[in-house]
C-alpha positions as CSV (number, residue, x, y, z in Angstrom):
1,X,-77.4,0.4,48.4
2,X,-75.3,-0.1,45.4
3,X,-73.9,3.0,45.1
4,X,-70.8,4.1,47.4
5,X,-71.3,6.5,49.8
6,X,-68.3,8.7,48.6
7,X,-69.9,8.5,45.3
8,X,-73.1,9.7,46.9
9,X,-70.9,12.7,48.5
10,X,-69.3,13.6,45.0
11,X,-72.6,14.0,44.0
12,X,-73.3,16.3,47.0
13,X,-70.9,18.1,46.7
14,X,-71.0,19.2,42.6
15,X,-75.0,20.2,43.7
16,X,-73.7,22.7,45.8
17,X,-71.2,24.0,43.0
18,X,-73.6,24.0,40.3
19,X,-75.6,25.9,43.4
20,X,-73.4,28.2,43.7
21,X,-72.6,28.5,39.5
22,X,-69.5,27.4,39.7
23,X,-68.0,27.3,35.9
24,X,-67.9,23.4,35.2
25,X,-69.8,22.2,37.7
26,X,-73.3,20.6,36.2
27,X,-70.9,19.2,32.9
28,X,-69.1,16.9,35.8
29,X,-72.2,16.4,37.7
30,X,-73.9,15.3,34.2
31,X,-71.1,13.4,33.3
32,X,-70.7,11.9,36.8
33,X,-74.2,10.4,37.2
34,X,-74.9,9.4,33.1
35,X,-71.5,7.3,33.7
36,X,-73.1,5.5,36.5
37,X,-74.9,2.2,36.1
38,X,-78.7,2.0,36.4
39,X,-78.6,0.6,39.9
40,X,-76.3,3.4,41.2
41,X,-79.0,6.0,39.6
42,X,-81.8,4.3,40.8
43,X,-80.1,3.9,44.2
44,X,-79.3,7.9,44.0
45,X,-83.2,8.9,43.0
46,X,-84.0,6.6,45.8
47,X,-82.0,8.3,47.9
48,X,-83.4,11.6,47.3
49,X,-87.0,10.7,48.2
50,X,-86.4,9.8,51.1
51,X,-84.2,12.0,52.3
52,X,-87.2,14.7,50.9
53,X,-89.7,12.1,52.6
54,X,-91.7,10.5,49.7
55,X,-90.2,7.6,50.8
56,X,-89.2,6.2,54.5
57,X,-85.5,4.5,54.8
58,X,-87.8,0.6,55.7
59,X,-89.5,1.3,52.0
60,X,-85.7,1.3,50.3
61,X,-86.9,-1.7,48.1
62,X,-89.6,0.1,47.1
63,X,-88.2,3.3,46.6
64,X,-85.4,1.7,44.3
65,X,-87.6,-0.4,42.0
66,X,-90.2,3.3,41.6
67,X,-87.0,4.7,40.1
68,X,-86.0,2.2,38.2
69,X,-89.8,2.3,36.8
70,X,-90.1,5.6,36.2
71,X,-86.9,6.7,34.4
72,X,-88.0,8.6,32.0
73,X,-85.5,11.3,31.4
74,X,-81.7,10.9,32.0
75,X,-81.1,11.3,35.2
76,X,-78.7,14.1,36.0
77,X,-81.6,16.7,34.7
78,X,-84.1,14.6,36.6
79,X,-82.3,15.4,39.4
80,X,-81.3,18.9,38.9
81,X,-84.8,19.6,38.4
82,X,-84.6,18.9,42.3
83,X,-85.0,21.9,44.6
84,X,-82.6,21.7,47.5
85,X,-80.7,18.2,45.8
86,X,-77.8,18.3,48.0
87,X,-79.4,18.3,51.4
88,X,-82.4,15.6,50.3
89,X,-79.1,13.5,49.5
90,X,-77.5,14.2,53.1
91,X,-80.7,13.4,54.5
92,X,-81.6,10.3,52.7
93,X,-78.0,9.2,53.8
94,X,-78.8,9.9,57.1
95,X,-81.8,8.3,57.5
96,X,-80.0,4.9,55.6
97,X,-77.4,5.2,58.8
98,X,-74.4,7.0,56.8
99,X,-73.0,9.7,57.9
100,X,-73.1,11.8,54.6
101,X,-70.3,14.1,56.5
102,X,-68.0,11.4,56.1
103,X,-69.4,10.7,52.6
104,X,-68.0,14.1,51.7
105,X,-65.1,14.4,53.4
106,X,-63.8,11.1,51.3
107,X,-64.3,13.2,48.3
108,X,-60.9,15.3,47.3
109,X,-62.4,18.3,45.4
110,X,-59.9,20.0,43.9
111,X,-60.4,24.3,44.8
């Protein structure tokens, strides 16, 4: 994976906010993921499938390269659209061998 984990928990962690309609939240998450590079947003689609299971962690190559291909609308609202974002996340990690608690806990979110 080219993204960092705790990058991958920041992520995470504004889902839940925006979740929960905390004021702010999906203008950070936009401008969090649209300020990534196209490997870190393909890695972070990736991620989601197979944590959601359209994808298993052995098909990662796969997975990555589909995303890449099929970028058609910027990514943040691509994965909004997502039900349930932040736990196909913690589940994709999880099945790649991270710990996605750890992931979050490196994240400082302000309260």
């Amino acid at each position: 994976m080219d993204i960092a984990a705790d990058k991958v928990g920041e992520v995470i962690l504004l889902a839940r906010e925006i979740a929960q309609e905390m004021p702010g939240a999906e203008a950070e998450f936009d401008g969090l993921v649209e300020a990534m590079d196209e490997d870190e947003r393909a890695d972070l689609v990736a991620l989601m499938w197979v944590g959601r299971g359209d994808f298993e962690p052995e098909e990662w190559d796969e997975a990555r390269r589909t995303a890449i291909e099929e970028a058609t609308t910027p990514t943040a609202s691509y994965l909004k659209g997502s039900p349930h974002l932040a736990d196909h996340l913690e589940a994709g990690l999880e099945a790649m061998g991270i710990d996605p608690r750890e992931a979050e806990d490196d994240v400082t979110r302000p309260v």
